[in-house]
N, CA, C and O of each residue as an XYZ file, in Angstrom:
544
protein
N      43.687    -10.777     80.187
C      44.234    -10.604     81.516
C      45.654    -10.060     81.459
O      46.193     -9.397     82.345
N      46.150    -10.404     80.378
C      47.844    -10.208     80.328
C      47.658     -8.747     80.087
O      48.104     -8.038     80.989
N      47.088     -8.116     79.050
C      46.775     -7.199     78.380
C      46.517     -6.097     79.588
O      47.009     -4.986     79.782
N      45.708     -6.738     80.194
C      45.445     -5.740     81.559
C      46.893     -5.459     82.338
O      47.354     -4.329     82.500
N      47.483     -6.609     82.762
C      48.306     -6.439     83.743
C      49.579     -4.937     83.077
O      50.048     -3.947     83.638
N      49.709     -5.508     81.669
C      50.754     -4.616     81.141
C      50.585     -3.336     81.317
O      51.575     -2.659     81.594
N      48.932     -2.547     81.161
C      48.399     -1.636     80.761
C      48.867     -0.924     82.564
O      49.332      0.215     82.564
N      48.699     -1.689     84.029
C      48.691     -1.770     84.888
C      50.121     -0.965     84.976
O      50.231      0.170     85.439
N      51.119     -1.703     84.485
C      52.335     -1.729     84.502
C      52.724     -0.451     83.817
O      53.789      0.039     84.193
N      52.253     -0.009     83.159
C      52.658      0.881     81.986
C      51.938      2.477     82.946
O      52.690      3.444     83.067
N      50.696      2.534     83.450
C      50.303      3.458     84.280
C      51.131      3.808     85.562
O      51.233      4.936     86.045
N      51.713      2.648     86.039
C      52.841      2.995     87.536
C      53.859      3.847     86.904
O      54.153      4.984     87.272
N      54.448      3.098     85.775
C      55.900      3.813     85.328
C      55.557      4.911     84.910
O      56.205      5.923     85.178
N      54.224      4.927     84.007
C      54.345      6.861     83.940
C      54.023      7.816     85.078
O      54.516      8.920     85.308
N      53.033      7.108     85.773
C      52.703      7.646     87.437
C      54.322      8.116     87.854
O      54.752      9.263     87.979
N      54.855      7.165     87.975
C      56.524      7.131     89.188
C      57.109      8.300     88.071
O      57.606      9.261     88.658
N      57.141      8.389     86.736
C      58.278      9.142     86.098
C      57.843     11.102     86.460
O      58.527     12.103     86.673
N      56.242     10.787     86.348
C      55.522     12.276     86.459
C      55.941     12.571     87.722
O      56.888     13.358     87.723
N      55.585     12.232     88.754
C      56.080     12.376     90.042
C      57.633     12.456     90.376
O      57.981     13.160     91.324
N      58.514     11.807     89.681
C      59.689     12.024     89.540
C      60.236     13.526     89.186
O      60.961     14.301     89.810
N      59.585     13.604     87.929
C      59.666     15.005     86.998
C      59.260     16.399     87.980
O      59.738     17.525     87.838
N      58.285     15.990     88.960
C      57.750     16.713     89.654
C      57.961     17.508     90.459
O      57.463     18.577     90.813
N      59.508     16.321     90.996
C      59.988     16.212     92.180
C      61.180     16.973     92.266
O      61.617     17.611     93.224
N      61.694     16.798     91.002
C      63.222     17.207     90.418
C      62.645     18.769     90.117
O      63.346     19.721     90.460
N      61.607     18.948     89.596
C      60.852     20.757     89.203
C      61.133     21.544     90.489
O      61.795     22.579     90.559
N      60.505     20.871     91.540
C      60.409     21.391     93.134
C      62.018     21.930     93.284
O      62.394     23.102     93.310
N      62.926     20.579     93.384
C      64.580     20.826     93.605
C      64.898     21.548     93.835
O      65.073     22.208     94.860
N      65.118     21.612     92.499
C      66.172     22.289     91.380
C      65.829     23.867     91.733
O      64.718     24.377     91.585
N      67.312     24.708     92.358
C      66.669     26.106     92.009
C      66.290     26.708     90.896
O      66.354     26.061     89.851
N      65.783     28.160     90.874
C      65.865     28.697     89.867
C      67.147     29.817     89.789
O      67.768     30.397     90.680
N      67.198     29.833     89.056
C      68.482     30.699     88.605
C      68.102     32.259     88.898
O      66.927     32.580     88.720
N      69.222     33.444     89.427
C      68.363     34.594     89.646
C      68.973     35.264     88.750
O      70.161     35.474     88.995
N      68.490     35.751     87.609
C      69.039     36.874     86.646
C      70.211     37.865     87.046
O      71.099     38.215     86.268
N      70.073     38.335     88.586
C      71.404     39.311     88.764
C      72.256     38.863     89.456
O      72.493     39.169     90.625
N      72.975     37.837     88.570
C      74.127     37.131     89.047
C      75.320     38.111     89.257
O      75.782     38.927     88.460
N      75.766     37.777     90.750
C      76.967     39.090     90.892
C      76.190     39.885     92.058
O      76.830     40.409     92.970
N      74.774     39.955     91.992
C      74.646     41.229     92.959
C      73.910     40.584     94.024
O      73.339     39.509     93.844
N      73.900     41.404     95.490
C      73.536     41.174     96.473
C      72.155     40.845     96.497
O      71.735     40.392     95.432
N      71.224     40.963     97.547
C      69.848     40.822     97.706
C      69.634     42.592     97.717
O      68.750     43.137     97.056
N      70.530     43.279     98.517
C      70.134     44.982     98.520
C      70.631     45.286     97.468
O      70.014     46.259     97.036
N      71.813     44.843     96.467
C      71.874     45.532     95.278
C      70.518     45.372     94.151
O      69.980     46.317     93.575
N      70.173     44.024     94.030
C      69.024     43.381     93.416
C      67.615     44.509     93.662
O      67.034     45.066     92.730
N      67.272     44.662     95.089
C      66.321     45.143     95.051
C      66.628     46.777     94.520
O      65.947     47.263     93.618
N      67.420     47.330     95.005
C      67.862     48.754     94.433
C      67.639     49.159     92.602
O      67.442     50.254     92.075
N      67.763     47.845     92.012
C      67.657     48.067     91.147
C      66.240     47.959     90.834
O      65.679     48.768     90.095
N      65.721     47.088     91.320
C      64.477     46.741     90.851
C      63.182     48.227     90.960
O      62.338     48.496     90.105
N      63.465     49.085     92.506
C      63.479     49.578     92.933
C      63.285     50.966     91.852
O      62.207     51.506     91.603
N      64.488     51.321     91.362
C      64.681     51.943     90.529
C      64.187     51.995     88.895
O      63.955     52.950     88.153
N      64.133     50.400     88.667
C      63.432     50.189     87.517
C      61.543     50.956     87.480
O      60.978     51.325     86.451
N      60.877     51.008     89.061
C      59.580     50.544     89.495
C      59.533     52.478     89.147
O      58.764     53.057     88.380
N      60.888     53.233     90.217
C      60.726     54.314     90.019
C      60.544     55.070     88.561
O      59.761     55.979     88.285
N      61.346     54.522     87.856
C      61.592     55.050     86.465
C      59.831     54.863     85.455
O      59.256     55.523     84.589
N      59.575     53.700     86.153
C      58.326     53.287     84.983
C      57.133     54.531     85.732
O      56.338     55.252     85.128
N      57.326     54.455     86.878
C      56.234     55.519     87.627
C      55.786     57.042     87.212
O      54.748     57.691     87.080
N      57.769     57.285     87.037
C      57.716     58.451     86.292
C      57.619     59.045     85.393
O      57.269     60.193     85.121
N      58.153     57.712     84.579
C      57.734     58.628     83.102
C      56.091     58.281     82.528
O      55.708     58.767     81.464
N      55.193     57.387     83.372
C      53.701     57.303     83.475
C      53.464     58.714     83.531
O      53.015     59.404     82.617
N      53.869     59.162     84.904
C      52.915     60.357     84.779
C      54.162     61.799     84.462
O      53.873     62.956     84.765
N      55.113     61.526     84.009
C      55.175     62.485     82.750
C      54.999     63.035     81.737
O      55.233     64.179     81.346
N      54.223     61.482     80.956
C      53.460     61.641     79.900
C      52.017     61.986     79.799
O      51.430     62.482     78.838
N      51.285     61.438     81.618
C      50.056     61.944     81.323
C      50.049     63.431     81.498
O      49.456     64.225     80.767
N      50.975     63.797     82.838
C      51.068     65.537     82.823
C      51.217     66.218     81.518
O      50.583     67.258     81.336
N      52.293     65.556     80.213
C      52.795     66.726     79.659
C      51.207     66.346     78.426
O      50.844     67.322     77.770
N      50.611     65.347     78.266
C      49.422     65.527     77.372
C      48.193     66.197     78.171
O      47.198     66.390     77.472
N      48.111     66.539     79.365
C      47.312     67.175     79.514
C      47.632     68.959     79.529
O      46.889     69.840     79.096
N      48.861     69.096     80.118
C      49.021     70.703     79.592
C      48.768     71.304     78.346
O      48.126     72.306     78.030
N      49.605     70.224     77.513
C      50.080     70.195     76.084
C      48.391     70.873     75.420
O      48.219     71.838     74.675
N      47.395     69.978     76.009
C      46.064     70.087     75.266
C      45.662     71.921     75.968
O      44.891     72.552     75.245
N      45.994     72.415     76.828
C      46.126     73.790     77.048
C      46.806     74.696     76.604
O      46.428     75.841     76.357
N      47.994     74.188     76.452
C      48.877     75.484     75.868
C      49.449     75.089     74.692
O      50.398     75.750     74.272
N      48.948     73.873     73.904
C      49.179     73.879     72.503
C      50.426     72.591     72.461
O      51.225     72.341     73.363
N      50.325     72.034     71.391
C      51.321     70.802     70.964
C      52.803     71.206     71.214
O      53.039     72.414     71.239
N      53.750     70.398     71.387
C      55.384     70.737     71.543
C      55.445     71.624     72.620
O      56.665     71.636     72.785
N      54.920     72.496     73.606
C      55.169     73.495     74.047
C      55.669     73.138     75.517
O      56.106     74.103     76.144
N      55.676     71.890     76.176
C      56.126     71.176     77.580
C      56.968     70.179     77.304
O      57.226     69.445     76.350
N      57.532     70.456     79.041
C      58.410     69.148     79.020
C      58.207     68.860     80.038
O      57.661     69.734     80.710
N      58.506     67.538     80.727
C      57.876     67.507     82.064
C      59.050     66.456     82.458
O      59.733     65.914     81.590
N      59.262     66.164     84.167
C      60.172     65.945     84.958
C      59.798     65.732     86.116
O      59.700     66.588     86.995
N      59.446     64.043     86.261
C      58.494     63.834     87.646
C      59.960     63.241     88.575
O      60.856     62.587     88.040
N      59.951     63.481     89.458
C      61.130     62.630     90.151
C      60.153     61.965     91.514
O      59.438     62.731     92.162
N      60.214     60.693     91.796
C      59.538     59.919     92.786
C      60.777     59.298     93.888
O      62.003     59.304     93.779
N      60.082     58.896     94.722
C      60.815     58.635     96.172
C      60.342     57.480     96.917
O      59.121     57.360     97.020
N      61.083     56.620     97.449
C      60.466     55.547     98.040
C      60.210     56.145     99.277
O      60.919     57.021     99.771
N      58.970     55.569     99.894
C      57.975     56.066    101.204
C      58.339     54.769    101.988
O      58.041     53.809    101.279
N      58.929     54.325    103.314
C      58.481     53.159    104.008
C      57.441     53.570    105.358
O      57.486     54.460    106.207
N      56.798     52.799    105.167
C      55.397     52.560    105.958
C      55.670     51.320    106.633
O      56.224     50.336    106.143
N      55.081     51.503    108.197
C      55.088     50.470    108.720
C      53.861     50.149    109.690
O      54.010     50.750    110.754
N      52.999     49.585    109.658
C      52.160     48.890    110.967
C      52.240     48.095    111.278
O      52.248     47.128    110.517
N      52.371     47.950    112.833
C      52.699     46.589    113.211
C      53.977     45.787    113.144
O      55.150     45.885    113.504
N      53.252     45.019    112.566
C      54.186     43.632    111.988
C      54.851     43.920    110.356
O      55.843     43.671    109.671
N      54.031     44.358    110.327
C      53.736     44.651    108.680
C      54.682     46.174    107.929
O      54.099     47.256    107.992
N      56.095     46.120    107.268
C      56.340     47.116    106.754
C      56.117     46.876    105.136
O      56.159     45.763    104.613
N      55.861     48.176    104.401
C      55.826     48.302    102.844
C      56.489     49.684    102.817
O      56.626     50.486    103.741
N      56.974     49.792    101.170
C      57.392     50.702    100.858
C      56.626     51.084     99.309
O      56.673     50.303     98.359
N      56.079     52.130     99.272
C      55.695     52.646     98.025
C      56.227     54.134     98.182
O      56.606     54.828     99.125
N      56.038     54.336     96.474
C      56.256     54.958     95.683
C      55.991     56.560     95.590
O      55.292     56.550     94.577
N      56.050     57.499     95.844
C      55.140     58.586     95.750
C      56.462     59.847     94.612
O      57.661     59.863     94.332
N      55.068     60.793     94.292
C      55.812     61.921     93.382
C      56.814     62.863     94.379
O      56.173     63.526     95.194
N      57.610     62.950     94.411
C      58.723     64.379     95.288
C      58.570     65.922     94.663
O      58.318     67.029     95.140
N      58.860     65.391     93.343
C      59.056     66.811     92.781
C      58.724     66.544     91.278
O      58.779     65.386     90.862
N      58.384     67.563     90.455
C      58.210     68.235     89.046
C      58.783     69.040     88.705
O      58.542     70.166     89.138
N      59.735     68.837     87.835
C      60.058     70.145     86.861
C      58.930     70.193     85.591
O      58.504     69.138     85.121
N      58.470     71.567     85.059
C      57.910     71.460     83.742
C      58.945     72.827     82.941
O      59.426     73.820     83.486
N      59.000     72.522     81.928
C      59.567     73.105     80.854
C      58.530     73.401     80.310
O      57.786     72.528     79.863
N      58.131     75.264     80.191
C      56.623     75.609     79.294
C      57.267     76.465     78.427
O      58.163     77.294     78.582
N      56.406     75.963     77.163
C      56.798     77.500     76.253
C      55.496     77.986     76.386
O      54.583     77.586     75.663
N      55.261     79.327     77.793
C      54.274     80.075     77.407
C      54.789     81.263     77.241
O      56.019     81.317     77.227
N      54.013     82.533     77.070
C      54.267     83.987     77.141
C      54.053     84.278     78.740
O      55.140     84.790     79.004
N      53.584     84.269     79.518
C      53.432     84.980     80.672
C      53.835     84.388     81.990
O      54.063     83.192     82.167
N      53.916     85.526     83.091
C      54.156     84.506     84.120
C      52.352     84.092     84.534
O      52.051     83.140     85.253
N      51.531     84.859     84.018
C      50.444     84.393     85.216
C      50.409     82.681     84.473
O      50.176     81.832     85.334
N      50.585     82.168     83.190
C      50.218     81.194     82.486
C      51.174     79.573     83.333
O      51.014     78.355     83.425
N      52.280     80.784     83.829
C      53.264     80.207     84.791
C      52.693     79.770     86.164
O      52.971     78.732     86.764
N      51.983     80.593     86.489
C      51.684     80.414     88.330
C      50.070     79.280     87.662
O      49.688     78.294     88.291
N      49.602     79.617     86.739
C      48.638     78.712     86.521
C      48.619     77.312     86.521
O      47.685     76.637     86.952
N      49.987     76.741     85.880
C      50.508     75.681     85.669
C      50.970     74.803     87.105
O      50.893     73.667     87.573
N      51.546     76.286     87.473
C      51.781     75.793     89.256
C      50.913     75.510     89.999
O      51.028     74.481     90.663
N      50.034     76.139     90.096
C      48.674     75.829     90.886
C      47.970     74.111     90.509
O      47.743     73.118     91.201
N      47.849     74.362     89.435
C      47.008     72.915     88.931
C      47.783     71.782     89.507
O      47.384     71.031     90.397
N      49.320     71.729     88.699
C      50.321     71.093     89.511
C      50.165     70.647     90.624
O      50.038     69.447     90.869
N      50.154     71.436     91.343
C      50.268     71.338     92.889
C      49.338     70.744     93.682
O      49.549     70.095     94.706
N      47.560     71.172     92.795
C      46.625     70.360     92.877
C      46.818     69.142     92.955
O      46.858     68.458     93.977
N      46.955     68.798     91.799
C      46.821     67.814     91.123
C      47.394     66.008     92.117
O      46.933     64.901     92.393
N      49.078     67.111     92.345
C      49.676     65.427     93.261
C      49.776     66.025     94.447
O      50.352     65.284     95.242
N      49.439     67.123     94.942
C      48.643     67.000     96.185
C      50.432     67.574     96.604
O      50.694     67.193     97.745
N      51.371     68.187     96.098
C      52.598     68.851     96.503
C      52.449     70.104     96.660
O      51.588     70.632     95.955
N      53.271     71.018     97.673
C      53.974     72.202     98.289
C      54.275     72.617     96.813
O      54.688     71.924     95.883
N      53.867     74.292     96.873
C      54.239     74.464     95.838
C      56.309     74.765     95.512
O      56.665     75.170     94.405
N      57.143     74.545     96.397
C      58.689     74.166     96.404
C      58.903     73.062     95.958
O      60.103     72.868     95.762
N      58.425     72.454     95.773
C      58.561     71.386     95.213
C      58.108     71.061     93.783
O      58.441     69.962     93.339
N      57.344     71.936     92.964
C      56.767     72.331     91.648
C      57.800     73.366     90.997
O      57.371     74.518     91.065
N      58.731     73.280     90.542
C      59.465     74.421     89.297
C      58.837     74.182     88.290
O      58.585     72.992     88.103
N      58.149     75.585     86.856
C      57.706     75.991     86.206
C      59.017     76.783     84.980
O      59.150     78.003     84.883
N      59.439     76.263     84.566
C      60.710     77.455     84.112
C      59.643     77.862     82.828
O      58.651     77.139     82.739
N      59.766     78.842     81.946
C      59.866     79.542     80.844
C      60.824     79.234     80.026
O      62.015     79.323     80.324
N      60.354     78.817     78.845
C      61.633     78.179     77.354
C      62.081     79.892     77.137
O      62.910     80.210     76.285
């Protein structure tokens, strides 16, 4: 009986300490990594981080798919993206979209040039002013 009661005793206090632990987890803030900066500086960056990873995604898929056309080393590519805000309703978001491309080609011709442009332009669905093609 004693044996019980202790065992009794011994389940509350870890019950009360977990719940304690629990309680103090909830609290307690968390700390925000960009100590120093605003909520609009914070997101600007973040913002920018989201842009940067976007672009050089599809810089690399653009310049391996030319590359496999006009031969290894011969591109360079230069996506620049733009935040879009969208709103319905209640409801605003902001994503991401392509603005502009530069490509750097080493081809011989211009038609190999307007070719590049065209696909381009296809491709993310941009004006071709907004696609530069230079010649190395």
């Amino acid at each position: 009986m004693e044996l019980k009661l202790k065992k009794e005793k011994l389940n509350k206090i870890i019950t009360i300490i977990l719940v304690g632990l629990l309680l103090l987890i909830i609290v307690v803030p968390i700390e925000d990594k960009g100590e120093g900066l605003s909520s609009n500086q914070n997101s600007y960056y973040e913002q920018e981080d989201a842009s940067d990873w976007g672009a050089s995604y599809y810089e690399e898929k653009l310049k391996l798919i030319l590359e496999e056309s006009y031969g290894k080393d011969t591109m360079d590519v230069m996506v620049h993206m733009k935040e879009v805000e969208n709103s319905s309703g209640m409801y605003e978001e902001s994503t991401l979209e392509v603005d502009g491309i530069l490509i750097v080609a080493d081809v011989d011709s211009e038609e190999k040039v307007g070719d590049i442009t065209f696909a381009v332009c296809a491709l993310f669905d941009l004006p071709a002013h907004k696609v530069a093609v230079i010649r190395k």
